[in-house]
Every structure is written in C-alpha cells, then in structure tokens.
C-alpha positions, -999 to 999 in steps of 0.1 A, spaced: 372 -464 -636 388 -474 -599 395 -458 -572 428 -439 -579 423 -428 -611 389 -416 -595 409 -397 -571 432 -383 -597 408 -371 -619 391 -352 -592 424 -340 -575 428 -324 -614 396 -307 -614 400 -295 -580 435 -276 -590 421 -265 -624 390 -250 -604 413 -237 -578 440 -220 -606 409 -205 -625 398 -190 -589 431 -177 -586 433 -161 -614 399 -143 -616 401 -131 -579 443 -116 -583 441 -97 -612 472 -79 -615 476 -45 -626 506 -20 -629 500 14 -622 537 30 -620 538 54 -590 545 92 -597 579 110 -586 563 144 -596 539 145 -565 542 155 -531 545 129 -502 527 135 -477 517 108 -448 480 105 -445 482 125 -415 494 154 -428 467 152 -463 442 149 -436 455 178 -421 462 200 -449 427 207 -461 429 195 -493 402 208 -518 428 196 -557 460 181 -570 479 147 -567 499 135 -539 519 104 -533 510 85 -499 517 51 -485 499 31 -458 482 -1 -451 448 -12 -468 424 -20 -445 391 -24 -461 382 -35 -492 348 -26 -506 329 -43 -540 298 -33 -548 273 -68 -545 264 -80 -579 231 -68 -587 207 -104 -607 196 -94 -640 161 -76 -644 162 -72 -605 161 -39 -588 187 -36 -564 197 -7 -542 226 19 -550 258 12 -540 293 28 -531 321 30 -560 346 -1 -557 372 11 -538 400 4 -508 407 22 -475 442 33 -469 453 41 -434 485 47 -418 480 19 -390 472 -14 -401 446 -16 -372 426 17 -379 396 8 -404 377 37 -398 365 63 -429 371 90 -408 409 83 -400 421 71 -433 411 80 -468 389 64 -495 407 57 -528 383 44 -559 398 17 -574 388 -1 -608 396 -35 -593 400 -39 -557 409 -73 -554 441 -65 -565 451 -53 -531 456 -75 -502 447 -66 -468 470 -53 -442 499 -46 -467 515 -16 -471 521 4 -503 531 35 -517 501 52 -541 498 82 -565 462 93 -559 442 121 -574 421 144 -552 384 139 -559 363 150 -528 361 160 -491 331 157 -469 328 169 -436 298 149 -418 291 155 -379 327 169 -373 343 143 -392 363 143 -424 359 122 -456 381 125 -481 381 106 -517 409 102 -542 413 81 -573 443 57 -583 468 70 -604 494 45 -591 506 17 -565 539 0 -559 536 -36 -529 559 -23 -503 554 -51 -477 
C-alpha cells in the first residue's frame, strides 16, 4: 500500500472513530417542557422554601457531574447521582447558589448554555447555613 492511500485509510478510521465518539458522548433526548407549572427564577425557588411540587425554571448549566465507572469485581467508593447544576449566572458553580437536578444522562447538556427545565422537587438540605436543594428532570428545551 503507498503512502496516500496509507493516509486515506487512516484519515477514514480517524472520522469513523471520531463520529462513533460523537455519538456515544451527545445522546439526545426530548423531554417536552411543562406549561402547567409555575416559573419561578432560581432565585425566587431558593427563596420560597420549597418542601413538593413542579416548577418550570431556566438558567445556565454549570457543572456536570458522572459518577466514575466503577472496574468489575472491584470495590469502589459511593458516589453522587448523575446529575447537572443549574444556576442563574453562567459564572456561579457553587451548590449552595444554584440547584442540583438528577439527570439520567448528563452529557446531553452542554456547559454554559441556557435552558428552560420542568423539574420535580425531590429534597432540601440545609448544611452549616446553606441550602441544598434537589429536583429531578421532567423536561428541557436549548434556549441559547
């Protein structure tokens, strides 16, 4: 084999392997958002002492969290739920200002967009003065 077809065999396998990447690591799911729920901005849920119900938010993500794989037959430590960090600044990645939302794939997300999401309540935690609070995904529209 010479030199170019060399080249275009591996310039094949390196967009084949790069398409397959692609495609495990931006799996796309529709969750279609839900007019029925309140809108509130993440301010105001943080603020309103929320302890049930669904609401409908938006706001940037700025963390996304997957539990490391754990090697078969190994004993591996616990780990957080996959999930995503919403907050209503695209430059404030702390728990304590934004809220956690558990997410089946987290990858799907990107960071620093905004979107609009229909969440679930779950939890709130209140540890040393600070507040944690916990929804699940019910639904998720790209805004930016």
């Amino acid at each position: 084999m010479n030199i170019k077809n060399k080249l275009l065999m591996f310039l094949l396998v390196l967009l084949i392997s790069l398409f397959v990447y692609s495609c495990e690591n931006k799996i796309e799911r529709t969750y279609p958002l839900s007019l029925n729920y309140d809108f509130l901005s993440i301010g105001e849920l943080r603020n309103k002492n929320v302890t049930s119900g669904n609401y409908n938010i938006e706001g940037y993500v700025v963390k996304i969290y997957t539990c490391p794989p754990c090697p078969k037959n190994a004993f591996c430590k616990p780990c957080a739920s996959d999930h995503i960090l919403i907050s209503e600044d695209d430059n404030i990645t702390t728990y304590d200002k934004g809220v956690t939302v558990l997410v089946d794939n987290p990858k799907q997300f990107e960071l620093n967009k905004k979107y609009k999401f229909s969440l679930e309540f779950l939890q709130s935690s209140n540890v040393e003065g600070n507040t944690y609070l916990s929804f699940r995904l019910l639904g998720y529209e790209l805004l930016q």
